[in-house]
C-alpha positions in Angstrom: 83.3 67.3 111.8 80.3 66.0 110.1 79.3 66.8 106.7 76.3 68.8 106.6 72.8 68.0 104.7 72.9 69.7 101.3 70.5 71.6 99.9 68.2 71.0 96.7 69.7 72.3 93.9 68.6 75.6 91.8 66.6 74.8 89.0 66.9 76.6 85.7 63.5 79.6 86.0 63.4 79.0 89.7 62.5 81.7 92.4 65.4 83.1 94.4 65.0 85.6 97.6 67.5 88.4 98.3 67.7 88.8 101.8 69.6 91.9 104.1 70.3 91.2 107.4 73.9 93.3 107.5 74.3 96.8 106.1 72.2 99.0 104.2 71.8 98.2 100.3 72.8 100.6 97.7 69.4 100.7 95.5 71.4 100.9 92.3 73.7 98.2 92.8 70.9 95.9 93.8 68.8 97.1 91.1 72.0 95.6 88.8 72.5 92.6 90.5 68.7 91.4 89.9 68.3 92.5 86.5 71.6 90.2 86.0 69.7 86.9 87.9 66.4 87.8 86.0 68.2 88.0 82.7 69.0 84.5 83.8 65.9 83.5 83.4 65.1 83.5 87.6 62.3 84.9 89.0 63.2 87.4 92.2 61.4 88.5 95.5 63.4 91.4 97.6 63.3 90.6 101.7 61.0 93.3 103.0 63.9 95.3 104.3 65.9 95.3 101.3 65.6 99.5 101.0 65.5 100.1 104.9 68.2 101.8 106.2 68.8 102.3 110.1 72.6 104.1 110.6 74.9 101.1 109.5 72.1 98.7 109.2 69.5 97.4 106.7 67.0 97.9 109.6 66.5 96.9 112.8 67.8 93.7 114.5 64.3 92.5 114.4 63.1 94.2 111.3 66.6 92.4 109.1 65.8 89.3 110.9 62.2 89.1 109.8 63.0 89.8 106.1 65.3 86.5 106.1 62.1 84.9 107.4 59.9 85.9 105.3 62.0 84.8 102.4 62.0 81.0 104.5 58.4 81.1 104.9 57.8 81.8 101.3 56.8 78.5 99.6 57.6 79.6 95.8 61.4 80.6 97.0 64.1 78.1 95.7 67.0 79.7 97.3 68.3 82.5 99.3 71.3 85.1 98.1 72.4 88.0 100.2 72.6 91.5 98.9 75.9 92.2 100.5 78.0 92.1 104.0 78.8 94.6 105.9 78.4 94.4 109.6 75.1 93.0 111.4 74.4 89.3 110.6 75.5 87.9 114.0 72.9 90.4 115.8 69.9 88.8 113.9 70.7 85.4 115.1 69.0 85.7 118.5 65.8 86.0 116.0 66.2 83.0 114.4 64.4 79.4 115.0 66.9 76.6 113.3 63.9 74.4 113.1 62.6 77.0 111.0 65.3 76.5 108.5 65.5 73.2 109.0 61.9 72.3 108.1 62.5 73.6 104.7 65.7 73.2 103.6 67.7 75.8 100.4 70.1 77.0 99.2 71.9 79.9 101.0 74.4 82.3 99.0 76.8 84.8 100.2 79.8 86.0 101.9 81.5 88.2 103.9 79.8 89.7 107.1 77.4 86.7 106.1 80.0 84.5 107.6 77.8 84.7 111.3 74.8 83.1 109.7 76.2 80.5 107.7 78.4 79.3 110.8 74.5 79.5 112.3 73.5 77.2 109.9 76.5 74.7 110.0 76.2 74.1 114.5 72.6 75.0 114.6 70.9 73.6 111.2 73.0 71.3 109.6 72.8 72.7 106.9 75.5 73.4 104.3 75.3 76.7 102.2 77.5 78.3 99.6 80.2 81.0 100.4 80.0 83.3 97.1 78.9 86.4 95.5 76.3 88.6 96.6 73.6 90.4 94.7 74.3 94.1 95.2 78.4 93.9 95.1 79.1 91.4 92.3 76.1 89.3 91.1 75.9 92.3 88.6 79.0 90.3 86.6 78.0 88.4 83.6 81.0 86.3 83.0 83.6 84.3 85.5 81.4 83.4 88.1 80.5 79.9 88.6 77.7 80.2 91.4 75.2 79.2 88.9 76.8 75.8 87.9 77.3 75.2 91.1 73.9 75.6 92.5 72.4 73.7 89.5 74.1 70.4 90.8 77.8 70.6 89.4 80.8 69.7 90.8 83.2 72.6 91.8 85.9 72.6 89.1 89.6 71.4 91.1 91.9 74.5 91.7 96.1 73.9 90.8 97.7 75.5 93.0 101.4 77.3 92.4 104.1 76.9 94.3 104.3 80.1 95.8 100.6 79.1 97.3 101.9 76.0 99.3 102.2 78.0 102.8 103.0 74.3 104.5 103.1 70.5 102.9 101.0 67.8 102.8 97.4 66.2 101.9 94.2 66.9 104.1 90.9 65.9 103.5 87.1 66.9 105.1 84.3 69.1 104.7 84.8 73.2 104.2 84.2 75.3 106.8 84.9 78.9 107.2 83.9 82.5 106.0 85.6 85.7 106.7 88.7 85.6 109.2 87.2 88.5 111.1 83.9 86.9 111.1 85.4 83.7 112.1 87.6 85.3 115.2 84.5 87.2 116.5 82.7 83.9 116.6 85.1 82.1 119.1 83.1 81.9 122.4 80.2 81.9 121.0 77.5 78.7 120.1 78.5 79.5 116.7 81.9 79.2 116.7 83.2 77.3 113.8 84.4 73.9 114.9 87.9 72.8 113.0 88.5 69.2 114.1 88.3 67.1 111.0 87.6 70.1 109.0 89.6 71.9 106.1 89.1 75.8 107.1 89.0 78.3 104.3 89.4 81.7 105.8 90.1 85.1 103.7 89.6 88.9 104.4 90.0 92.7 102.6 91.7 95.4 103.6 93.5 94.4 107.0 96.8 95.1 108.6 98.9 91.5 108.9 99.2 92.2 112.6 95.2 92.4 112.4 95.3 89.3 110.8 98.1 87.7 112.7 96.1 88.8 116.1 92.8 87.0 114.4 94.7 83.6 113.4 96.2 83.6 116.7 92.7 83.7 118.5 91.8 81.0 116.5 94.5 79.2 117.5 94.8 79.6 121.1 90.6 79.1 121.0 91.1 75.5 119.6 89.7 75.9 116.3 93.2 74.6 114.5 92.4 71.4 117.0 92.6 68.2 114.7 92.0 71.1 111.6 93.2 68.6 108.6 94.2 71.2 106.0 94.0 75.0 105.7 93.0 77.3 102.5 93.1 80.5 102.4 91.4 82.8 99.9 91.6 86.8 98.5 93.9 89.0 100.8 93.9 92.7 100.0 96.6 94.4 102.5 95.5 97.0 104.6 96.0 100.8 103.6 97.3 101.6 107.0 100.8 100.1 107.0 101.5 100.5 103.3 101.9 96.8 102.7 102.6 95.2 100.0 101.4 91.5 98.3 104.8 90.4 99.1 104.3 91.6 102.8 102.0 89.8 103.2 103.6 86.8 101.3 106.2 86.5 103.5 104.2 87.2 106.8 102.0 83.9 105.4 105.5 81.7 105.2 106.6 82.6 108.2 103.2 82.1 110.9 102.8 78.4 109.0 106.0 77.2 108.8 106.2 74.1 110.7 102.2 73.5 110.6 101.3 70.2 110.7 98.8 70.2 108.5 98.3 71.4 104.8 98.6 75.6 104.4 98.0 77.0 101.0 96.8 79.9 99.8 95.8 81.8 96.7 92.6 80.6 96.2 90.3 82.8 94.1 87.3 83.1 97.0 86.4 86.1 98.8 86.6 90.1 98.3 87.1 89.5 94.8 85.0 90.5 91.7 84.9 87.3 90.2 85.0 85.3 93.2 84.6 81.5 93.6 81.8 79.7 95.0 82.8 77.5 97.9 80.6 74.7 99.4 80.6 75.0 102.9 79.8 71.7 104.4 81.2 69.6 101.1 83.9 67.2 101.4 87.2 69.1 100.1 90.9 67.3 99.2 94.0 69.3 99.6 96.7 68.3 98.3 99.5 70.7 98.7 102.5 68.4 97.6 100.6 67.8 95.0 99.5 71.6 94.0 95.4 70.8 93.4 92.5 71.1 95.7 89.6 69.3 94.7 86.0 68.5 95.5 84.1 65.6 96.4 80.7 65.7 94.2 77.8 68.4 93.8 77.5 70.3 96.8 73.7 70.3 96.1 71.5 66.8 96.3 69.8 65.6 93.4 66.3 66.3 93.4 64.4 69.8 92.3 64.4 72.1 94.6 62.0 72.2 97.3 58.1 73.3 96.9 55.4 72.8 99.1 
C-alpha cells in the first residue's frame, strides 16, 4: 500500500466546514460542537444540509452530496469535519468527482459511518484524512481530545499497550487504513474496498454481537483484505445488548479468532465510539510493536506548509 498525500495542516483562526452526508443532525448537539471549535478561535461554515432531514438522512443522496461540495468549492475553507455518522455516506459517493478533491487538497475529520468516504478518498483521491471526533457527538468536549494538535502538524503521541491488548505477537509496520468494521465489511466488492496488503488495519465498532463481528472479520478475511496485512489494531468495542455480553466475552472471543495470526493483533486502543476518542491518521506510516507493547507514529500526519488558499 502506498502512503497517501497528506493534507495541509490547520492553522491556528483557520476556517473549518461541517459537512452531513449520513444521518440527520441533532440542532443542539451541533450548535455545542461549534461553539466549542469557535471558542477555539476557528471560524465555522455549516454544509447547506446541515438542518435537513429526509427519514434517516441528512437529505437527499444528492442534496448531502452537494453540501460536501460546497464546503470543497469554498476557497476560505481550511478543512472539513463531519457532524456525525450514522448511515448514508457510501450513497453520496456516486456524486462525487475525486479530481474535485484532489484539486484542492484538506483536511478531512471524522468517523464512523464516515468510514465509506474516507476509504473514497484513500483508492480514489490519494488522499489521507483523519479518523476522529465529530462535531455534533463529541467535538462538544473541551479536554482529552487531541484532534487539534494533530491537525496543526504534531506527531501522534505513541500508545503502550498492556498485555492483555497483545491479541497475537510480533512487529508490523505501514500506513493506517481502516474505519468502522461494519463500514469496512460493506465495502468489500466494491471500488472502495479498503486494500490491506502492506497496510496496518485499524478497525473498531459499538454495540455489536461478537458473532456480528466474527461474521464481519471473516468477510474480510475470505475477501483478501488480511492479504499481506502487516499488523492489525483494533480500537473501542462496546458489546452488543442483544446477547448480554460482557468485556471479558468479548476478550476471550478476540484471543481465540487471532491466535495463530501471522501478523501483529492488538487491541485496546483508545479510537472509535468513544467520548474522548483518539485521532488516527489514515494514510500515515504506523509501527506496531506488539512484543514490545507500543505503537507509534511516523511524523505529522499533515505536510508542512499553511493550509491551502486560493
Amino acid at each position: 500500500m502506498t502512503p497517501l498525500t497528506r493534507p495541509p495542516r490547520l492553522a491556528p483562526g483557520g476556517t473549518i466546514g461541517v459537512a452531513a452526508i449520513s444521518g440527520p443532525v441533532e440542532p443542539d448537539r451541533l450548535s455545542a460542537g461549534v461553539r466549542s471549535l469557535e471558542r477555539r478561535g476557528y471560524r465555522v461554515v455549516l454544509a447547506g444540509n446541515a438542518g435537513s432531514r429526509r427519514g434517516f438522512l441528512a437529505g437527499s443522496d444528492a442534496e448531502r452530496a452537494e453540501g460536501y461540495r460546497g464546503l470543497l468549492a469554498d476557497p476560505a475553507v481550511d478543512a472539513i469535519f463531519f457532524a456525525r455518522g450514522g448511515y448514508g455516506a457510501s450513497r453520496t459517493l456516486a456524486h462525487l468527482d475525486p479530481e474535485e478533491i484532489r484539486a484542492r487538497p484538506r483536511i478531512h475529520l471524522g468517523g464512523s459511518d464516515v468510514t465509506a468516504l474516507f476509504a473514497f478518498l484513500a483508492r480514489r483521491c490519494g488522499l489521507a484524512s483523519f479518523y476522529g471526533p465529530m462535531v455534533a457527538v463529541s467535538m462538544a468536549e473541551e479536554e482529552g481530545l487531541d484532534w487539534e494538535a494533530v491537525l496543526a502538524g504534531a506527531t501522534p503521541e505513541p500508545h503502550r499497550l498492556g498485555e492483555p491488548d497483545i491479541q497475537a505477537g510480533g512487529t508490523g509496520e505501514g500506513p493506517l487504513a481502516g474505519g468502522c468494521l461494519s463500514l469496512l465489511a460493506t465495502l468489500c466488492g466494491t471500488p472502495e474496498a479498503v486494500e490491506g496488503r502492506g497496510a496496518v488495519l485499524f478497525w473498531e465498532d459499538v454495540a455489536e454481537d461478537t458473532y456480528r463481528l466474527d461474521r464481519m472479520l471473516t468477510q474480510l478475511e475470505r475477501s483478501g483484505t488480511f492479504d499481506g496485512l502487516q499488523a492489525m489494531v483494533i480500537g473501542s468495542i462496546s458489546p452488543g445488548e442483544r446477547g448480554g455480553e460482557s468485556p471479558e466475552t468479548v476478550g476471550a472471543w478476540l484471543r481465540d479468532y487471532f491466535a495463530g495470526s501471522p501478523f501483529p493483533v492488538v487491541s485496546g486502543f483508545p479510537a472509535g465510539h468513544l467520548a474522548r476518542t483518539r485521532t488516527l491518521p489514515l494514510g500515515l506510516t504506523v509501527r506496531v510493536d506488539a512484543d514490545g507493547g507500543r505503537i507509534t507514529f511516523s511524523g505529522p500526519a499533515v505536510a508542512g506548509e499553511p493550509a491551502w488558499r486560493p
